[in-house]
C-alpha beads as a LAMMPS data file, in Angstrom:
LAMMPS data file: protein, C-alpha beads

169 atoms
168 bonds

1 atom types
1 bond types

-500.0 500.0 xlo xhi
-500.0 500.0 ylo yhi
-500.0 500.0 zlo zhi

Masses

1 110.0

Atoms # bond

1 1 1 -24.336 303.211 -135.437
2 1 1 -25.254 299.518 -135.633
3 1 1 -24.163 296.464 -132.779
4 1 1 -21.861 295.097 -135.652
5 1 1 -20.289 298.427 -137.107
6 1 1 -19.280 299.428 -133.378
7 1 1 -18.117 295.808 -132.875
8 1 1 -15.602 296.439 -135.994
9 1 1 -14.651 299.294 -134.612
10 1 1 -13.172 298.145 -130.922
11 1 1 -9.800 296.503 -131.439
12 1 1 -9.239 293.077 -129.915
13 1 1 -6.605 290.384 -130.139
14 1 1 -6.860 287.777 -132.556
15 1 1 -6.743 284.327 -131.229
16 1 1 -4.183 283.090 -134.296
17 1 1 -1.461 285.412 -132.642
18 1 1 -2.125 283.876 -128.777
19 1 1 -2.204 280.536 -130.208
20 1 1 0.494 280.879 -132.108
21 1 1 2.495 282.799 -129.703
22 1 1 1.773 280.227 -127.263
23 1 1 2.620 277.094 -129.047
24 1 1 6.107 279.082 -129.960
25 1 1 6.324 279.483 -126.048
26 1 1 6.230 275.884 -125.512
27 1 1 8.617 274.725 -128.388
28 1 1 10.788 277.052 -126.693
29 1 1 10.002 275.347 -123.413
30 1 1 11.043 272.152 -124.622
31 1 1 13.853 273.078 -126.403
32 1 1 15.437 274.295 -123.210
33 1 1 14.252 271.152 -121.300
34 1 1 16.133 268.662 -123.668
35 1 1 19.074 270.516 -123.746
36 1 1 19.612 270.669 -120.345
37 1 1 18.773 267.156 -120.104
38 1 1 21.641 266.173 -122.217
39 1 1 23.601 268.432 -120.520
40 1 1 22.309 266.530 -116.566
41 1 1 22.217 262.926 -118.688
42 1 1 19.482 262.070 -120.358
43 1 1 20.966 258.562 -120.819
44 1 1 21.017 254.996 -118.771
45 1 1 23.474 254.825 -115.900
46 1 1 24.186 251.503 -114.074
47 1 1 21.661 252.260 -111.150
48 1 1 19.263 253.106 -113.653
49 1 1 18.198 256.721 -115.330
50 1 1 20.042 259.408 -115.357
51 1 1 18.207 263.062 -114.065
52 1 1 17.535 264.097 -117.480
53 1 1 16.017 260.637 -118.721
54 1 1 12.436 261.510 -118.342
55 1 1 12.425 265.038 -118.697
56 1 1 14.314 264.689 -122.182
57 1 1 11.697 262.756 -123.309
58 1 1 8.780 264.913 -121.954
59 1 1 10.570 267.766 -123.790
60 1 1 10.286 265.125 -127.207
61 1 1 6.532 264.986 -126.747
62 1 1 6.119 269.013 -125.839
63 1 1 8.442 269.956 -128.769
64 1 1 6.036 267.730 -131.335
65 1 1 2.753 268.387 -129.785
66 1 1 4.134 272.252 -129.647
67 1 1 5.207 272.402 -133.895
68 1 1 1.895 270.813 -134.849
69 1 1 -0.054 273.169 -133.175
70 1 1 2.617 275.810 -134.857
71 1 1 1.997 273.816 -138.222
72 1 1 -2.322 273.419 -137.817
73 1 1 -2.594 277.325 -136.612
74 1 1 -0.819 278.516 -140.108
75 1 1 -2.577 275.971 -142.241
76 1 1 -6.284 277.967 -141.005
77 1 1 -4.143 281.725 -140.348
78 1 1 -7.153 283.322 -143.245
79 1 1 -9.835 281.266 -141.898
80 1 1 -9.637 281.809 -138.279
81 1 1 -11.173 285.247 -137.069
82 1 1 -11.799 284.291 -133.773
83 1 1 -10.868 286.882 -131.026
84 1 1 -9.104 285.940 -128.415
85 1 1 -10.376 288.112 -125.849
86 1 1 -12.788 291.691 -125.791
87 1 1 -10.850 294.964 -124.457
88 1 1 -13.700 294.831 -121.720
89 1 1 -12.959 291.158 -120.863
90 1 1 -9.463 291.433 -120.583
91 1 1 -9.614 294.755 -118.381
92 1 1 -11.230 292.494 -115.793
93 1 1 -8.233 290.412 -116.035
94 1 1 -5.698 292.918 -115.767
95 1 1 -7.701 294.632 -112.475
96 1 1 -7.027 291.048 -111.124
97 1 1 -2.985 291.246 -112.479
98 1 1 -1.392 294.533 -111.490
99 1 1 -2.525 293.951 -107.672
100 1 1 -1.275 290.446 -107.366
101 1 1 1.884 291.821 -109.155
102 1 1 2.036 294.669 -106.436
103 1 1 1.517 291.965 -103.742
104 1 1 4.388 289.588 -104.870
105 1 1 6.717 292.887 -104.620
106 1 1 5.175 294.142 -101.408
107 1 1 5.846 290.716 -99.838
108 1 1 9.903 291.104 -100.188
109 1 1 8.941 294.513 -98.749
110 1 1 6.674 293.856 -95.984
111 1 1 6.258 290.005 -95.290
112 1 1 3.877 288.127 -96.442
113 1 1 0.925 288.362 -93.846
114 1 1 1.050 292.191 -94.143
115 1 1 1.517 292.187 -97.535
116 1 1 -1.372 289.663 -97.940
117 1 1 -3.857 291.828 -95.339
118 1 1 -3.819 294.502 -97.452
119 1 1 -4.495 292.922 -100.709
120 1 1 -7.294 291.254 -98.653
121 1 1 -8.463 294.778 -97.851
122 1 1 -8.055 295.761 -101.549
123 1 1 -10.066 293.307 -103.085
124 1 1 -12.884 293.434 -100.243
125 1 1 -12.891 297.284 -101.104
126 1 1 -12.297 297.444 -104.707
127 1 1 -14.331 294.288 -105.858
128 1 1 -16.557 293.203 -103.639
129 1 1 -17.330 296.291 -102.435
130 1 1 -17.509 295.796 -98.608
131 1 1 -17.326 298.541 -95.822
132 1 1 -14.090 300.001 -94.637
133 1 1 -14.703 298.261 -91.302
134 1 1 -15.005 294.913 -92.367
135 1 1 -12.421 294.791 -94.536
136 1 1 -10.065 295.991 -91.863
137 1 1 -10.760 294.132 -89.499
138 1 1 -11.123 290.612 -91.461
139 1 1 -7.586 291.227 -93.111
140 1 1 -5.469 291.139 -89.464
141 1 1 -7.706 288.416 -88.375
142 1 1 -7.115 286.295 -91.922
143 1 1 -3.439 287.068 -91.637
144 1 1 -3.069 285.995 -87.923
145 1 1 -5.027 282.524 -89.004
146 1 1 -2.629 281.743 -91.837
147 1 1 -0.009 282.602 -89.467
148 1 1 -1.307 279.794 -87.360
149 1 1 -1.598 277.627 -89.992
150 1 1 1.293 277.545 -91.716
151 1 1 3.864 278.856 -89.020
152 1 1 2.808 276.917 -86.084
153 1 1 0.967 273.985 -87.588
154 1 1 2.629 272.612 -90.495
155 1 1 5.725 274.524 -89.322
156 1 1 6.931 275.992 -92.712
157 1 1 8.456 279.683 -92.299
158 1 1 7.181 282.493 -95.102
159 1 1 8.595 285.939 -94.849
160 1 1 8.585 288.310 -92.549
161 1 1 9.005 291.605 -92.965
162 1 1 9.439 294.286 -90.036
163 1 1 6.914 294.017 -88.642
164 1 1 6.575 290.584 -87.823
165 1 1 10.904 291.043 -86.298
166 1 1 9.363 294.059 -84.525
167 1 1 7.065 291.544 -83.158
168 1 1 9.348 288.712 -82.041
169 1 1 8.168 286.444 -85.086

Bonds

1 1 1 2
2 1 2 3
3 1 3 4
4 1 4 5
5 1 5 6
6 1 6 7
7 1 7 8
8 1 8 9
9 1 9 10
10 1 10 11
11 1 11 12
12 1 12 13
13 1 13 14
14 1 14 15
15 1 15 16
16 1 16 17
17 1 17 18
18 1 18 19
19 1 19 20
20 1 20 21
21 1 21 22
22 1 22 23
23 1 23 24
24 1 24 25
25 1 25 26
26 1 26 27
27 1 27 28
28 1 28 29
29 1 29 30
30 1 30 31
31 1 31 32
32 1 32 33
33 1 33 34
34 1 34 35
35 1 35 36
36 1 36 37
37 1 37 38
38 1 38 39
39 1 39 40
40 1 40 41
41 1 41 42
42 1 42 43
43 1 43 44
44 1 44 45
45 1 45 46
46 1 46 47
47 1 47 48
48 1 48 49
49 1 49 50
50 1 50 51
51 1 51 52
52 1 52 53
53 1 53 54
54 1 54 55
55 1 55 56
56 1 56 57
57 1 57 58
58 1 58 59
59 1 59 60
60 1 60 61
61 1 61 62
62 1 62 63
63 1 63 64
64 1 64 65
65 1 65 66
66 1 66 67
67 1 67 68
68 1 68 69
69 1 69 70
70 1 70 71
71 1 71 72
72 1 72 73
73 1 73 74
74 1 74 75
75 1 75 76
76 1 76 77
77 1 77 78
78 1 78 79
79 1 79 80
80 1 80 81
81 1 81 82
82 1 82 83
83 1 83 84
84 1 84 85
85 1 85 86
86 1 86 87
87 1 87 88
88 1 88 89
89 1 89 90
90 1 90 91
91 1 91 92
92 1 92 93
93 1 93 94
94 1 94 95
95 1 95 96
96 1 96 97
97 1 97 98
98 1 98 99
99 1 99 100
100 1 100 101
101 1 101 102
102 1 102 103
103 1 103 104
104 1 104 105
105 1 105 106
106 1 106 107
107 1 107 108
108 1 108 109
109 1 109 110
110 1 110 111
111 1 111 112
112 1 112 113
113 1 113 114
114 1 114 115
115 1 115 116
116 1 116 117
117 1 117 118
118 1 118 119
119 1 119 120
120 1 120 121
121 1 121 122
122 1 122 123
123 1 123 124
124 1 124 125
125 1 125 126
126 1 126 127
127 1 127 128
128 1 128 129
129 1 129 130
130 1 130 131
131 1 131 132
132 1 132 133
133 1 133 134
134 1 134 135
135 1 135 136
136 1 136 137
137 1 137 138
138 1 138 139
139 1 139 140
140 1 140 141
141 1 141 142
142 1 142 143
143 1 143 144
144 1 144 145
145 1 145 146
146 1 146 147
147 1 147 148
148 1 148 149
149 1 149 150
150 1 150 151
151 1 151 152
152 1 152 153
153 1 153 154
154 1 154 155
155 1 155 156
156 1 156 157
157 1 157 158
158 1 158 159
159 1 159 160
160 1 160 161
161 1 161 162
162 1 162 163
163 1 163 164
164 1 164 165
165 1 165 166
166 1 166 167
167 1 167 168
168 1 168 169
C-alpha cells in the first residue's frame, strides 16, 4: 500500500471547516460585545465615554474582520484541501487537554497546590518519563514554592481545599 494511498485513507479535519468555524466564532463574539455595549452605553456622556464606547467599536472591527474571513474562506471552499491537523498530531494535543481539564475540576475539589502536585506528578510520569521518586518528591516541593510565592509574597489567596484547612492555611 503506497505513502499516498494510506494518507487518503486516515481521516483528518479540513482546515475550511476550522477556519470557517472560527471566523463564525468571532462574528458571534462581536455580536454579543456590541450589544451589550449599547445596552452599558456605547455613547458620549458629559465626563466623557460611556463603558461600552470602546468595546462597541472593537466589536465593529471584529464583526468586519470576522465576515471577510467568512466571505474569503467560501470564495476558495473547492480549492482549499489543506488539513487542518493529522489524527496523530492532534492526539498529542488532546493528551495535553483532558489532564488540564481534570486539573481545573480537581482544583474546586482539592485546592489548587494539591491539585497542581499531582498534575506535576502526571506529566513528569506520563511525558517526560521521570522516576516515581522524583516526581514525588518535586511536586510537594513545587507546590510549597508557589505557595510562597503567591500566598505570602504577592499576598493573593488561591484555593484551598482540605487539606490546606486541615493544615491551618
Amino acid at each position: 500500500m503506497s505513502a499516498e494511498h494510506e494518507k487518503k485513507q486516515t481521516p483528518s479535519l479540513a482546515s475550511r471547516w476550522v477556519e470557517l468555524g472560527v471566523a463564525g466564532l468571532l462574528l458571534v463574539l462581536a455580536v454579543l460585545v456590541m450589544v451589550d455595549s449599547v445596552r452599558v452605553g456605547r455613547g458620549w456622556a458629559d465626563d466623557g465615554p460611556r463603558a461600552g464606547y470602546f468595546p462597541f467599536y472593537i466589536g465593529i472591527g471584529l464583526a468586519l474582520v470576522s465576515g471577510l474571513l467568512i466571505v474569503q474562506q467560501l470564495l476558495r471552499w473547492r480549492g482549499d484541501a489543506r488539513v487542518f491537523v493529522q489524527p496523530a498530531e492532534a492526539a498529542g494535543v488532546w493528551a495535553v487537554f483532558w489532564p488540564m481539564l481534570i486539573y481545573v475540576g480537581l482544583i474546586q475539589a482539592l485546592g489548587i497546590y494539591v491539585a497542581s502536585a499531582l498534575l506535576l506528578v502526571f506529566f513528569m510520569r506520563r511525558h517526560g518519563g521521570y522516576a516515581w521518586w522524583k516526581a514525588l518528591l518535586l511536586a510537594p516541593v513545587m507546590s510549597m514554592i508557589l505557595f510562597f510565592v503567591f500566598e505570602l509574597r504577592f499576598m493573593v489567596p488561591l484555593p484551598k481545599g482540605p487539606l490546606e484547612q486541615l493544615l491551618g492555611f
